[in-house]
C-alpha positions in Angstrom: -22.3 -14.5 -7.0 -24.3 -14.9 -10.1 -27.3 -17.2 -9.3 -27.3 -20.2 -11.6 -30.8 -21.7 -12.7 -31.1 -25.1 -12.8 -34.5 -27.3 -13.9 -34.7 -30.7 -13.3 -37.6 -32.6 -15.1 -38.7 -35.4 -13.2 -39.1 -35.8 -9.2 -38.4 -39.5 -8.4 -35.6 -40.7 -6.6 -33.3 -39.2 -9.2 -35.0 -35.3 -9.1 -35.3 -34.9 -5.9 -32.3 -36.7 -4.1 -30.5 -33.9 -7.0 -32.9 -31.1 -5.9 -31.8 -31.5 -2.4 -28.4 -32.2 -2.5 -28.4 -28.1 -3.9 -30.8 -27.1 -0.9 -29.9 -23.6 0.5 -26.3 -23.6 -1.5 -25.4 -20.6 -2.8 -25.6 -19.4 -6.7 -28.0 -21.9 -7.3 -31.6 -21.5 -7.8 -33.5 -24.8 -8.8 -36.8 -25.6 -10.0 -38.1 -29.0 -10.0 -40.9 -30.0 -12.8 -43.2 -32.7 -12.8 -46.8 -33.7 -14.1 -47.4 -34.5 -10.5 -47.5 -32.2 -7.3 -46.5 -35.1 -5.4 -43.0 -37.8 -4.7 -44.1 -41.2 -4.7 -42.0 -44.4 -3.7 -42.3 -47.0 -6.5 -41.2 -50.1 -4.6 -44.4 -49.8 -2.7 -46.6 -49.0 -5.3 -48.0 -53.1 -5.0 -48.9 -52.1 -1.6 -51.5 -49.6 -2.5 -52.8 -51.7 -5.1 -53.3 -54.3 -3.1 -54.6 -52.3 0.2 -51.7 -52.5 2.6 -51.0 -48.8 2.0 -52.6 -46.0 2.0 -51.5 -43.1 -0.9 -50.8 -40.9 1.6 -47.8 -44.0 3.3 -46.1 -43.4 0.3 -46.2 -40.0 -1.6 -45.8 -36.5 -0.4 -46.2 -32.8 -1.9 -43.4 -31.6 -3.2 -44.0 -28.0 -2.3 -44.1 -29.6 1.7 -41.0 -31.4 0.6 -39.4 -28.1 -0.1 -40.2 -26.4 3.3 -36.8 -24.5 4.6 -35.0 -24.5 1.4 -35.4 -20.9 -0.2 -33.7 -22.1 -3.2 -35.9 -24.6 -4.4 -39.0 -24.4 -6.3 -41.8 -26.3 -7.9 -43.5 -26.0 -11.3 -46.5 -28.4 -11.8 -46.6 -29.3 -15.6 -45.8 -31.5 -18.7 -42.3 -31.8 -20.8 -43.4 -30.5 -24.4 -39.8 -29.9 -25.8 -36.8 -28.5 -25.4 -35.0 -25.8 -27.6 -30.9 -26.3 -26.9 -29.4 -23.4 -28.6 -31.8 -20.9 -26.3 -31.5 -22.8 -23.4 -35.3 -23.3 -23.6 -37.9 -25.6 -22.2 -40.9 -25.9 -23.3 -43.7 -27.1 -20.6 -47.4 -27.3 -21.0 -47.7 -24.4 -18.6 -45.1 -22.4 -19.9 -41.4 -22.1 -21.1 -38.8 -21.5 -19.0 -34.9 -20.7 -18.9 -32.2 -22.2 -18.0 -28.4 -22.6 -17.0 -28.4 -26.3 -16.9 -31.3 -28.7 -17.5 -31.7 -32.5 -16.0 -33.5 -35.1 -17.4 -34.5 -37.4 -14.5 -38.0 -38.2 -15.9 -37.4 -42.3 -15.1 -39.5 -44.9 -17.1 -42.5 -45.6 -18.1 -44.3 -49.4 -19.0 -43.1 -50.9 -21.8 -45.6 -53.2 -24.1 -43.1 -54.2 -26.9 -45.3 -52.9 -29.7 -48.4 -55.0 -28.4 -51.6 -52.9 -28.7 -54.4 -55.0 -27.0 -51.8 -55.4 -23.8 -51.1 -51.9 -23.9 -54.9 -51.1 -23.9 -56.3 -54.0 -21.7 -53.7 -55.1 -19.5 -52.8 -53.6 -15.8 -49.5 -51.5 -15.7 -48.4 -50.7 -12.1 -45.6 -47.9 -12.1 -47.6 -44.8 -11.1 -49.8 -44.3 -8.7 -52.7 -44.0 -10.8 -51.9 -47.4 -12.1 -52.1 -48.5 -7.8 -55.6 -46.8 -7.9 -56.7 -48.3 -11.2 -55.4 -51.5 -10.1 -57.0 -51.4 -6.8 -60.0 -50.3 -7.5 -59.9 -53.1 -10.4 -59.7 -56.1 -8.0 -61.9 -54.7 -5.2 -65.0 -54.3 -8.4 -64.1 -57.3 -9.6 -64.3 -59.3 -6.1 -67.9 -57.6 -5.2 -69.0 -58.4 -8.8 -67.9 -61.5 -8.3 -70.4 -62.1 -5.4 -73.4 -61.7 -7.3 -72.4 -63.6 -10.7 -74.4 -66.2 -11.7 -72.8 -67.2 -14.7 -69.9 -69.7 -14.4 -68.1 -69.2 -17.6 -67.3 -65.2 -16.2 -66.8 -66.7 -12.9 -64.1 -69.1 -14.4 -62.0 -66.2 -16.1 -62.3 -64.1 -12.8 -60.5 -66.3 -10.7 -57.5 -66.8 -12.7 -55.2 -63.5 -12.4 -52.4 -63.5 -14.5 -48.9 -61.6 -13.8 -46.4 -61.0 -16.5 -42.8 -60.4 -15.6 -41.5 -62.6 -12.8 -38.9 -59.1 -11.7 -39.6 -58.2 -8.2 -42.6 -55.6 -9.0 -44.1 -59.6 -10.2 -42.9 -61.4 -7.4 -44.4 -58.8 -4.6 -47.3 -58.6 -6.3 -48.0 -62.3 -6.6 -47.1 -63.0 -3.3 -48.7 -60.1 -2.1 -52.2 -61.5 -3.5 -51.2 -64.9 -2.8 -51.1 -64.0 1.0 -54.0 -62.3 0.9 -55.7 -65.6 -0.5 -54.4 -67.9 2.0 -54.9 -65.3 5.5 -57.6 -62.5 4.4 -59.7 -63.3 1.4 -62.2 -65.7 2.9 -62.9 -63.3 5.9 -63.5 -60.4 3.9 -65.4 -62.2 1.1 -67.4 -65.4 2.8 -68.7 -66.0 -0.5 -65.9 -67.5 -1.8 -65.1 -70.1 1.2 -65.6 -72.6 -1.7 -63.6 -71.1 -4.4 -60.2 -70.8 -5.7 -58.4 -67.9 -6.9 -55.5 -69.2 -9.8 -52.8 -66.6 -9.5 -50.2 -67.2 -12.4 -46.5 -65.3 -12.8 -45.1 -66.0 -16.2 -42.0 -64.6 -17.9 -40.4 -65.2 -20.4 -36.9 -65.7 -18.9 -35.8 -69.0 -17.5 -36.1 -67.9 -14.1 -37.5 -65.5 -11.5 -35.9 -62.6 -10.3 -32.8 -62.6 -13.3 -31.3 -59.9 -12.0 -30.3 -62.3 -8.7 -28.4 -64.7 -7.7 -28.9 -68.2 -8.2 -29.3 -68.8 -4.3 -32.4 -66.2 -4.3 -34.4 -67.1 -7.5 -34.2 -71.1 -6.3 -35.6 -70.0 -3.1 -37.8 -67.3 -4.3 -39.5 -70.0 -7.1 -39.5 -72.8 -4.0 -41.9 -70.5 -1.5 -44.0 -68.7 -4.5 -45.0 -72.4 -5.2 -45.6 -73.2 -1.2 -48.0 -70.3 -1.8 -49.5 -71.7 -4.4 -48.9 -69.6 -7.2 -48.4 -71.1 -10.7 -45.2 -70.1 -12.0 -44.8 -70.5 -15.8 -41.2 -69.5 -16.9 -39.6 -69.6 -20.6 -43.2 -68.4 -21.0 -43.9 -64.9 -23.5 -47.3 -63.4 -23.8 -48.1 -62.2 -27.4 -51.4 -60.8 -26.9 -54.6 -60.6 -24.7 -58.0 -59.7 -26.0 -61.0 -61.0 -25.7 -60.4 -62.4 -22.1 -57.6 -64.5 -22.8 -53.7 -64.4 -22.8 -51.8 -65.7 -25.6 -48.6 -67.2 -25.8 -46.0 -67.8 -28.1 -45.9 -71.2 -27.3 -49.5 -71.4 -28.4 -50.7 -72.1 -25.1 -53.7 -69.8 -23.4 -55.1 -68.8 -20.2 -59.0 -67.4 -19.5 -58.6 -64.3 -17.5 -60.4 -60.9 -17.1 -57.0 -59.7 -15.3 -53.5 -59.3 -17.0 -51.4 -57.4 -14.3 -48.2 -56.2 -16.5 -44.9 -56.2 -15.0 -42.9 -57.3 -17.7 -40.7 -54.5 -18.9 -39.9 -50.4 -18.8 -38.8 -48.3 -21.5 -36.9 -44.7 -21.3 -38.5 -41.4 -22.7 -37.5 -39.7 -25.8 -37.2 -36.0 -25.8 -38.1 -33.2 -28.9 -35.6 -30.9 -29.3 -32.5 -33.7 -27.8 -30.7 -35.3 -31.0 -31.3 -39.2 -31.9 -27.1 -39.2 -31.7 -28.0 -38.8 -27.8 -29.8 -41.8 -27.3 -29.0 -45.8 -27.7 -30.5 -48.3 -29.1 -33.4 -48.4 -25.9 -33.8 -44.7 -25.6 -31.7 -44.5 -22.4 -29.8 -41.1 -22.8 -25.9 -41.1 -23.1 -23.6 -39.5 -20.2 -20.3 -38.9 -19.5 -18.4 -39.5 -16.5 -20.8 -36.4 -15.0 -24.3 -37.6 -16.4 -23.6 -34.7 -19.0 -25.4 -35.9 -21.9 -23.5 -36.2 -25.1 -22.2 -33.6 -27.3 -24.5 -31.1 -24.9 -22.7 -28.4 -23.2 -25.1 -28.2 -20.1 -27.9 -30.7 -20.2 -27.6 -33.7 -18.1 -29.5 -37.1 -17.5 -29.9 -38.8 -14.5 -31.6 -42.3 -13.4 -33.5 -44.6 -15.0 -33.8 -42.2 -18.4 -30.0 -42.2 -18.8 -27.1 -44.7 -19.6 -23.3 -44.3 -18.3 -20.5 -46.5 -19.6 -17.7 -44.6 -18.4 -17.7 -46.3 -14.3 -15.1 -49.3 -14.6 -17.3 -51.9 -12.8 -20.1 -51.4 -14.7 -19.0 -50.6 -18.4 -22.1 -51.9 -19.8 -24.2 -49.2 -18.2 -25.9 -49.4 -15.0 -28.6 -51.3 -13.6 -32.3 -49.1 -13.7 -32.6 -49.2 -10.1 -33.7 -46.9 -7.0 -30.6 -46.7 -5.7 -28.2 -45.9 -9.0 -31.1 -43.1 -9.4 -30.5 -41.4 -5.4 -26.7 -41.6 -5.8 -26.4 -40.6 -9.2 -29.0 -37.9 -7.9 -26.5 -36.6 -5.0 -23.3 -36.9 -7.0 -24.9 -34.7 -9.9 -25.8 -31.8 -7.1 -22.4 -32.0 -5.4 -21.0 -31.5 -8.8 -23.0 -28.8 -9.4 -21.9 -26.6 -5.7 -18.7 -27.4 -6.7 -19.2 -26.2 -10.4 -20.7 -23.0 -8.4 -17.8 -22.7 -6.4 -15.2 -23.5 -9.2 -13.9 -26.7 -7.5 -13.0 -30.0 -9.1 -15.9 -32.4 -10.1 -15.8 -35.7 -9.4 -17.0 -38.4 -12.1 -20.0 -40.6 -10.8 -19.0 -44.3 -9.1 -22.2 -46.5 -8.0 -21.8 -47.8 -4.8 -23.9 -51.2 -5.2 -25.5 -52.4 -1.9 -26.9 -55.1 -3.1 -30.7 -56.2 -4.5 -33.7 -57.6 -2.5 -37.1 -58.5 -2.9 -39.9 -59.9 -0.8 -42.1 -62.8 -1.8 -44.3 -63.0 1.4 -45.0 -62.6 5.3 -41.5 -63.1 6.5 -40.3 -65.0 3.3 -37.8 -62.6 1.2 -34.3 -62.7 -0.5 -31.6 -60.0 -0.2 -27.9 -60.3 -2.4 -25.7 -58.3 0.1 -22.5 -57.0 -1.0 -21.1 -55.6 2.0 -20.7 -57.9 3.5 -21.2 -60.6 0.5 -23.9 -62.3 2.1 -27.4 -63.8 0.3 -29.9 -63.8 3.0 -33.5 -65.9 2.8 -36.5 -66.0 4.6 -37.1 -63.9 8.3 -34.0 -61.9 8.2 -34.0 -61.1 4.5 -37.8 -59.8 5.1 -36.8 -57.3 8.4 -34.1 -56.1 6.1 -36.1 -55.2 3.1 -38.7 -53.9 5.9 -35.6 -52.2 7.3 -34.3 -50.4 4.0 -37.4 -49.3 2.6 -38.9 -47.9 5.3 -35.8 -45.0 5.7 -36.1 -45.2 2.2 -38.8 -43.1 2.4 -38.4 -39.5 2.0 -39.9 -38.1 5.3 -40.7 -38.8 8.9 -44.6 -38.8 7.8 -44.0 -41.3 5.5 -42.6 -43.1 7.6 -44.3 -43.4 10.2 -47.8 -44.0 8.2 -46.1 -47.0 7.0 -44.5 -48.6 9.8 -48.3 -48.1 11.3 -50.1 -49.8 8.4 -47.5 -52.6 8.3 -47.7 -52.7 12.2 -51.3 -53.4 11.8 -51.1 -56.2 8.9 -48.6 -58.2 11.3 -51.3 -58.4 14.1 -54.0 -60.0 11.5 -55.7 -56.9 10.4 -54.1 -56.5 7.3 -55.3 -54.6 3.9 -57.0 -51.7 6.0 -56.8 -49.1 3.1 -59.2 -52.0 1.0 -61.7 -48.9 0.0 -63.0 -48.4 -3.3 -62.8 -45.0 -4.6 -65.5 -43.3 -6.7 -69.1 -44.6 -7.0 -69.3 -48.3 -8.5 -70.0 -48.0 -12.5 -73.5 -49.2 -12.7 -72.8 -49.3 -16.5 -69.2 -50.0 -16.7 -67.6 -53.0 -18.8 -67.4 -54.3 -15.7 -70.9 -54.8 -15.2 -72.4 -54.9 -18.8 -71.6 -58.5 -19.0 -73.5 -61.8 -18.6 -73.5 -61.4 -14.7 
């Protein structure tokens, strides 16, 4: 049998639930490409930039992922373009062939054409962002301590989150925990000060994607936690420490943490006629991309309207990403082994998010249950923990969260790299 090569481009939940769905099947040969040498799980990225995680909890090396399957392999590198009628891609460390390409590249931030926010605020969708973010609040914090001047002081305590989608929530009730149980033990200089943690968003409510049961309860315990929640709210700008609104209105803050929206990629070398209007890629039935004869889209990057129960396309979530991920790879064994192919169905389970310690919301579909509160968090607990994509993972996490239950909490708190003596972060009045 003639081996078939096969690249996917992109190793999130989509790449590599694809990539191993083909492990050790014959006539395939598969190389996965991304910028990173590492898998990372997204929905806990807020846990590493807040110190309940360690980068390590949540990310592994592909090349380890690989282990055992001797058709699969990994080129580290950057998307430059593709050339279709060679069946070419173009990579910063080289071009390759192929039989079939997958774009399964995700999203990345969007900021809706607003420079200063793009430059100044706080993304948080790779790990990088985590770091940066991490890193960000622990410098602020110790800066913090030795600030004498109160107008800097003011704008430090207010942190601002935009986009009240879970990423927002987490995060704001992360930090908002973290105020109440942690933050006057590891900084005793603030036993007299208050930390103003704002979520806005422009929709009329939190978490839109849920039902109506889970965004009442999720606004009811974000304001038990104290967080100001400012909905129908849109940011239009931020410079010069302060976040505008449309509404006029304005908030003094050296942190904008931005959650508020993801865009798709665009790729040179794939037709405009491939893409709609917000640069999600158009599949078939098989995640074949539009008038392509063997290039496919996968995940977040792509949009199908062909499964009845979701004709407008489906939602950009984890799980449409892993299944649409394992259907594509049985499609292609069976394309190896000239067997029928089966056009993609999502199999929703439902949507959850957690707010705080032991306070989340889950919409269940089977069975069609909304669950608040204790057993809402074990279940999210639950689900993302086997989410994971190894044992290691796993276990690191269950260990660190172990730990945070019994009051020690935020253990991977450590500030990487020297601090900046002549950083923006220090150059002002303090």
């Amino acid at each position: 049998m003639q081996e078939k090569h096969i690249i996917i481009i992109g190793g999130g939940f989509a790449g590599v639930n694809l990539a191993k769905q083909m492990g050790n099947k014959k006539g395939l040969r598969v190389t996965l490409v991304d910028r990173n040498n590492y898998n990372f799980f997204p929905p806990l990225l807020y846990q590493v930039s807040t110190g309940m995680l360690d980068i390590s909890s949540i990310s592994i090396p592909f090349r380890t992922l690989f282990i055992g399957y001797k058709n699969l392999f990994f080129r580290i590198g950057e998307f430059e373009a593709i050339v279709p009628d060679q069946n070419k891609v173009v990579l910063s460390t080289g071009a390759m062939h192929y039989d079939a390409l997958v774009f399964a590249t995700g999203t990345e931030s969007n900021y809706f054409g607003m420079e200063n926010i793009e430059k100044n605020a706080l993304p948080m969708k790779t790990v990088n962002d985590a770091i940066k973010l991490r890193n960000y609040l622990l410098m602020e914090g110790e800066r913090y301590t030795y600030c004498t001047d109160e107008a800097e002081k003011r704008k430090m305590r207010n942190i601002v989150i935009s986009g009240a989608g879970p990423s927002g929530v987490e995060i704001a009730g992360m930090i908002a925990e973290m105020r109440k149980r942690k933050l006057k033990e590891i900084y005793p200089e603030l036993e007299n000060e208050r930390l103003n943690i704002y979520l806005v968003d422009g929709a009329p409510t939190v978490l839109p994607p849920m039902s109506e049961k889970s965004q009442k309860y999720t606004l009811k315990i974000l304001k038990q936690l104290g967080v100001i929640v400012k909905l129908n709210t849109m940011v239009s700008d931020y410079k010069d420490d302060k976040v505008f609104f449309k509404d006029g209105k304005t908030i003094e803050t050296k942190t904008l943490i931005w959650t508020a929206g993801v865009t798709a990629l665009k790729f040179k070398g794939l037709s405009e006629a491939s893409y709609d209007k917000s640069n999600r890629i158009k599949v078939d039935a098989y995640n074949k991309v539009i008038h392509t004869d063997n290039i496919y889209a996968i995940g977040d990057t792509c949009i199908q309207t062909t499964d009845p129960n979701f004709p407008d396309g489906h939602p950009q979530l984890g799980s449409v990403a892993q299944q649409q991920g394992k259907a594509l790879g049985a499609n292609f064994v069976a394309m190896a082994k000239n067997d029928e192919l089966k056009p993609f169905r999502y199999n929703d389970k439902g949507a959850m998010a957690i707010i705080g310690d032991q306070k989340a919301v889950a919409d269940m579909t089977f069975p069609k249950i909304i669950l608040t509160g204790w057993l809402a968090w074990f279940s999210w607990l639950f689900v993302h923990l086997f989410l994971l994509v190894s044992y290691r993972n796993q276990f690191r996490t269950f260990w660190n969260w172990f730990n945070a239950y019994l009051g020690k909490g935020q253990s991977q708190g450590i500030m990487i790299g020297k601090f900046p003596k002549d950083a923006p972060l220090t150059k002002k009045k303090c």
